[in-house]
C-alpha positions in Angstrom: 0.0 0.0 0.0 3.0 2.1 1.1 4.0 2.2 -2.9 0.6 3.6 -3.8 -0.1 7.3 -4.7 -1.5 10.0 -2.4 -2.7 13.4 -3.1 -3.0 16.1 -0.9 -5.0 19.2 -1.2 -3.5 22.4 0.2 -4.2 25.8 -0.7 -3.7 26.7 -3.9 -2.3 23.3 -4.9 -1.7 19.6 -4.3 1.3 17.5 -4.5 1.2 13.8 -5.1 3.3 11.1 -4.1 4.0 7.8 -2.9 2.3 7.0 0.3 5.0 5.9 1.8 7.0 9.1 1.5 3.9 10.8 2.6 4.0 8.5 5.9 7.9 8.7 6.4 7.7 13.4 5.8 4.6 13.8 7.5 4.1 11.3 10.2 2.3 7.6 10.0 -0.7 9.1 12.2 -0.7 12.7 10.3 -4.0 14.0 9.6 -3.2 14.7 6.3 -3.0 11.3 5.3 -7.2 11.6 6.3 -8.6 14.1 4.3 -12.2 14.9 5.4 -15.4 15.8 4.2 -15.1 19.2 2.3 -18.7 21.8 2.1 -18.8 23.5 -0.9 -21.3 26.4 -1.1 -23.0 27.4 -4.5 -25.8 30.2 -5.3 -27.9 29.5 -8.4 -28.8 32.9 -10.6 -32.8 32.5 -11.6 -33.3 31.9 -15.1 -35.1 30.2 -17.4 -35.0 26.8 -19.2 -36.1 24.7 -21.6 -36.4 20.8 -21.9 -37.1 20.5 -25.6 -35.7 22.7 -28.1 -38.9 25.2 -29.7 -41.1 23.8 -26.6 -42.1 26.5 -23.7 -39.6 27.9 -21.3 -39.9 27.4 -17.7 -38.4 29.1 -14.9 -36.4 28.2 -12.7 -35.8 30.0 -9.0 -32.4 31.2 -7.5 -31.5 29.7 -4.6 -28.4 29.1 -2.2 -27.3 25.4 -1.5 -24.1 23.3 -0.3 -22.8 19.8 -1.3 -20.2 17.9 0.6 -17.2 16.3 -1.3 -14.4 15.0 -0.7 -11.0 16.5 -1.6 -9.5 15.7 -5.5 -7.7 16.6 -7.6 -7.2 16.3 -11.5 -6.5 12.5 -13.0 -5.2 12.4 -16.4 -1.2 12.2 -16.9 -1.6 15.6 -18.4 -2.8 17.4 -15.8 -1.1 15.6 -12.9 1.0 18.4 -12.1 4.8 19.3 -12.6 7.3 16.9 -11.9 9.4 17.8 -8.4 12.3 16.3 -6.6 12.4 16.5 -3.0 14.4 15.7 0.2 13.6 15.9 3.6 15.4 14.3 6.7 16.4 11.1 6.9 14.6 10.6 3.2 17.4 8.7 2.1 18.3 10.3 -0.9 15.7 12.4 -3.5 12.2 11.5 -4.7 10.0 12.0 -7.4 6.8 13.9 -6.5 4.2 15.9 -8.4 3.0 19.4 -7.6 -0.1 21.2 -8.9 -0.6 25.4 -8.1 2.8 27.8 -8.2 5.9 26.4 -6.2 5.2 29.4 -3.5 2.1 27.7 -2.3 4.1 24.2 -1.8 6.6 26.3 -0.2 3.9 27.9 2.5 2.0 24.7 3.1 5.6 22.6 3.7 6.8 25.5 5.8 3.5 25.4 8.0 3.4 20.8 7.4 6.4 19.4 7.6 7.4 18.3 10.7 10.8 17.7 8.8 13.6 19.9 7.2 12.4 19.5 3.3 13.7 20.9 0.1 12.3 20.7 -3.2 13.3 21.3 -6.5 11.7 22.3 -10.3 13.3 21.9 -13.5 15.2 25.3 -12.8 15.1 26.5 -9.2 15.6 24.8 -5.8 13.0 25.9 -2.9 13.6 25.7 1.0 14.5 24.5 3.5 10.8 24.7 4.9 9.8 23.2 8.3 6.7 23.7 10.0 7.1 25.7 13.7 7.3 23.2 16.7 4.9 24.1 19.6 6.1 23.4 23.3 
């Protein structure tokens, strides 16, 4: 299971990679290995619609309403984000992950995450060291 693919949601972005890695940089019990339950709150303008084409219009009333979902994140190979390398203590060497969003928001979400010292890099620039504060 360790070798299978997680993706976490973060503000403005997600990064994907191996469970495992995800276990050993943020912690076997962290709770963003347990993504929860997500409300998502729409409004609906009034308007008008209609079922077959030439047939009457009818209307249709505005109104506020909220779904839950959970978090996700884009699929396809195309869209599975930019290719990263990263390091982090005793990591053992680099690893492949994949980011979606602008490297700053990985950046802010490592630096406020990461119970670890972590690095990252993109095709051209390197990015930390990031480490999330300790509390006493």
């Amino acid at each position: 299971m360790d070798a299978q693919s997680i993706t976490i949601n973060y503000s403005g972005g997600s990064i994907t990679m191996p469970v495992g890695n995800a276990k050993d940089l943020f912690g076997d019990n962290s709770q963003l290995l347990r993504p929860e339950l997500v409300t998502l709150n729409f409004t609906r303008k009034s308007h008008t619609r209609v079922n077959v084409i030439g047939g009457p219009s009818t209307s249709v009333a505005a109104a506020d309403y909220s779904v839950k979902q959970w978090p996700r994140s884009a699929k396809s190979q195309s869209a599975g984000g930019q290719k990263i390398v990263m390091r982090w203590e005793e990591s053992d060497g680099d690893w492949v992950a994949r980011m979606t969003g602008p490297a700053h928001e990985l950046g802010n979400f490592l630096n406020t995450s990461s119970p670890k010292l972590v690095t990252f890099w993109t095709k051209g620039s390197k990015y930390g060291p990031f480490i999330a504060e300790k509390e006493d």
